[in-house]
N, C-alpha and C positions, 0 to 999 in steps of 0.2 A: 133501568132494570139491572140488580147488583149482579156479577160476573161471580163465578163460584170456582175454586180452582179442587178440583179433587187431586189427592196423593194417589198414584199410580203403582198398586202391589204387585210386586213381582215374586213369582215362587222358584223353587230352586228346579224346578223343569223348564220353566224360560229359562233359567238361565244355561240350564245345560243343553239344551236346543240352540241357543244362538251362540256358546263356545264350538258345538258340535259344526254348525253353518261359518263358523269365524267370523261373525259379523260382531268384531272385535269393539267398537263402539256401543251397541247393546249391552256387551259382555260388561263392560265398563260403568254403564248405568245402573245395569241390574246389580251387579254386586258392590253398589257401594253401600256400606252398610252392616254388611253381610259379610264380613272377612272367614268366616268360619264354612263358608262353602268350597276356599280355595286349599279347604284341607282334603275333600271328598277325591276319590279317585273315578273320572269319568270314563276311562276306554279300557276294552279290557286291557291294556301295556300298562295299565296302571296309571296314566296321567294324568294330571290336574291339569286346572284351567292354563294355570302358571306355566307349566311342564309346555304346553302346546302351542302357549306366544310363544316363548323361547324354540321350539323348535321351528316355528313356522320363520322366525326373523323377523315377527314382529316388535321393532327395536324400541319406539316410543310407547308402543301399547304397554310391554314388559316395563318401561318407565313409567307411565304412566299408572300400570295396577302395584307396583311398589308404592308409590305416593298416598296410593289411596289405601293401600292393607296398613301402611305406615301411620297415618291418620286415623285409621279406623282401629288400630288394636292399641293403639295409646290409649283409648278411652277406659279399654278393660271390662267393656261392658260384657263382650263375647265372651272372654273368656279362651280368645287364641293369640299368640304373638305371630312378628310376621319371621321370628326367623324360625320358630315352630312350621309355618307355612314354606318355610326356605327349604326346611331339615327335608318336608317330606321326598321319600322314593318311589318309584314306576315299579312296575314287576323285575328290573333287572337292578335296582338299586340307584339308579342314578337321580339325581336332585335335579334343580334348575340350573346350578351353578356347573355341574356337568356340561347337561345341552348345548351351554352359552359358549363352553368351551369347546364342543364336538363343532358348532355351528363357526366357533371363529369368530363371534363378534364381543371385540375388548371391551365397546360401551355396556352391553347385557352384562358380563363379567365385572366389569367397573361397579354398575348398578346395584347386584347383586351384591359382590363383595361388601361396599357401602355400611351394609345391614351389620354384616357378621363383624363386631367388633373385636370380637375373640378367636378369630380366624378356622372359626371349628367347619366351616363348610369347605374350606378351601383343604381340610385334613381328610373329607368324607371318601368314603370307600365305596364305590360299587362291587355287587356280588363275584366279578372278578378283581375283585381287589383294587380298583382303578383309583386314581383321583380325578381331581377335574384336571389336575395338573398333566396325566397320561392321557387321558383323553383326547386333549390338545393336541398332542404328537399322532396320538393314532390319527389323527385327520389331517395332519397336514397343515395346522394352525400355527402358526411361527406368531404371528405379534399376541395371540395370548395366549402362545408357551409363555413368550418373553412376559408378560404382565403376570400371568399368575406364578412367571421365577419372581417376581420382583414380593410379590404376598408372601411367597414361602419364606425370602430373605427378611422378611419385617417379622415376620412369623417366628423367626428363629431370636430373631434380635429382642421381639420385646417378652421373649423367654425369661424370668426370673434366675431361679438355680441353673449351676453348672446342669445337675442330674437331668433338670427340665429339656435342658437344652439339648443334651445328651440323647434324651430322650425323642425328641423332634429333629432329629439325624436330615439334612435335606433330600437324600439320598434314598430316606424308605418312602418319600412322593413319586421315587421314579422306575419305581417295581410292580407286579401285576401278581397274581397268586399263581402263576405259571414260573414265576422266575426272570419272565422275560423286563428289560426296561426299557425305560423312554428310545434308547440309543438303538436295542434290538428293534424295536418297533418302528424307528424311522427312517434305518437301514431296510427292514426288509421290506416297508412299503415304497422306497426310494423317495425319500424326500431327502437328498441329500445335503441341500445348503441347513434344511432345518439342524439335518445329523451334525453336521458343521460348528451349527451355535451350541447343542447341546455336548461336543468333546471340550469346546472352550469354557461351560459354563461347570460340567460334571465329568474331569476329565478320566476319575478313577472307574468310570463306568464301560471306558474301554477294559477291565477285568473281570466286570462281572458276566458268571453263567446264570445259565436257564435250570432247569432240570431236567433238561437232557445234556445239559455239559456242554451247550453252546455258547461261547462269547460273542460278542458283535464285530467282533473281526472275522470268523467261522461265517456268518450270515453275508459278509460284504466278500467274503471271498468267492459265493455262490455267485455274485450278482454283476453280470458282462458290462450290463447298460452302466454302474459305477464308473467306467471305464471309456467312454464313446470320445473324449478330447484331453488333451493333456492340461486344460484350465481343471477337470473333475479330480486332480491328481495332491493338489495342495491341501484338500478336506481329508483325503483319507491316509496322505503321510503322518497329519496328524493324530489318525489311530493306530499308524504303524507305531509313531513316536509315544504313545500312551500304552501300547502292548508289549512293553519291554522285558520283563522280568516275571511279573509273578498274576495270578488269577485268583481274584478275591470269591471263595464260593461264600457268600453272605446273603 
């Protein structure tokens, strides 16, 4: 008796039911094929399927639906690319390549970066003006601070013209639309070994204010706990030694 194999149709309700259940292996199935569902925005925050492994840490899954948007938007059939699917944002602006960065994990960020040949997602802005680069800091992620400094230093390098490059300043990745920067932001969450890497890495950023005329020596001065052993004292001589002379309002 001949055996009969039927193709098994999946609609974009399964598949938004089983991103919804995280049964991240269905996810996988169902949309292979189908790269143009991972532009739809599923929860009201705005996320995509993409948005949601990344936030959840799901680390091979996020590799794994790369592989496959990757595969499946070379054909061109759809009619979407995957860095198109990279660009998209949540209600508050942020990408995948954000999350990966709020989350901490340098493989996701690695992943992602990958894609963006042109380093445009690693430049993207959320609605407060973030990059994924400040996001990093705001969370308290040191190894991909350090990895996505290391994108913004390629980023600048494989800059053409002086003006381009000029223009790609490393320094407007480490601002927010408040004024505040990386430095403000990991002073006043106290992360201070990260504050540590970022005086050695952006040391002119011990001048910058906020728009309220705060520096990140005004924010460290607030903050006792900076203070609790004399090993805590080697990080912030270094902002004393960086707050010498003058306060750049830029």
């Amino acid at each position: 008796m001949p055996l009969f194999t039927f193709a098994v149709r999946y609609t974009f309700d399964d598949f938004i039911n089983s991103v919804m259940k995280r049964q991240w292996k269905n996810v996988l199935r169902m949309s292979d094929g189908h790269p143009q569902w991972h532009t739809k925005k599923l929860t009201g925050s705005g996320d995509t399927a993409l948005h949601l492994a990344v936030s959840d840490g799901q680390i091979k899954v996020v590799q794994q639906l790369l592989q496959q948007l990757l595969r499946n938007s070379e054909t061109e059939v759809h009619g979407v690319t995957l860095l198109e699917i990279l660009k998209v944002e949540n209600e508050i602006g942020n990408t995948p390549l954000h999350l990966a960065a709020a989350f901490g994990s340098v493989e996701m960020c690695k992943s992602i970066a990958s894609i963006d040949h042109d380093h445009t997602l690693i430049r993207a802005r959320n609605h407060d003006n973030e990059t994924p680069f400040f996001v990093a800091v705001l969370n308290g992620n040191k190894d991909a601070f350090l990895y996505l400094h290391g994108l913004i230093q390629k980023d600048m390098q494989d800059a053409g013209a002086e003006e381009v490059r000029d223009s790609l300043d490393a320094y407007s990745y480490c601002r927010s639309s408040d004024g505040n920067t990386i430095l403000h932001a990991a002073i006043t969450r106290e992360y201070f070994e990260l504050a540590s890497h970022i005086i050695d890495l952006y040391e002119r950023l011990a001048y910058f204010v906020n728009e309220q005329g705060v520096t990140p020596f005004h924010v460290l001065a607030n903050k006792r706990s900076a203070f609790k052993s004399a090993s805590d004292l080697g990080w912030f001589n270094k902002i004393i030694y960086n707050c010498k002379y003058e306060i750049y309002n830029t």
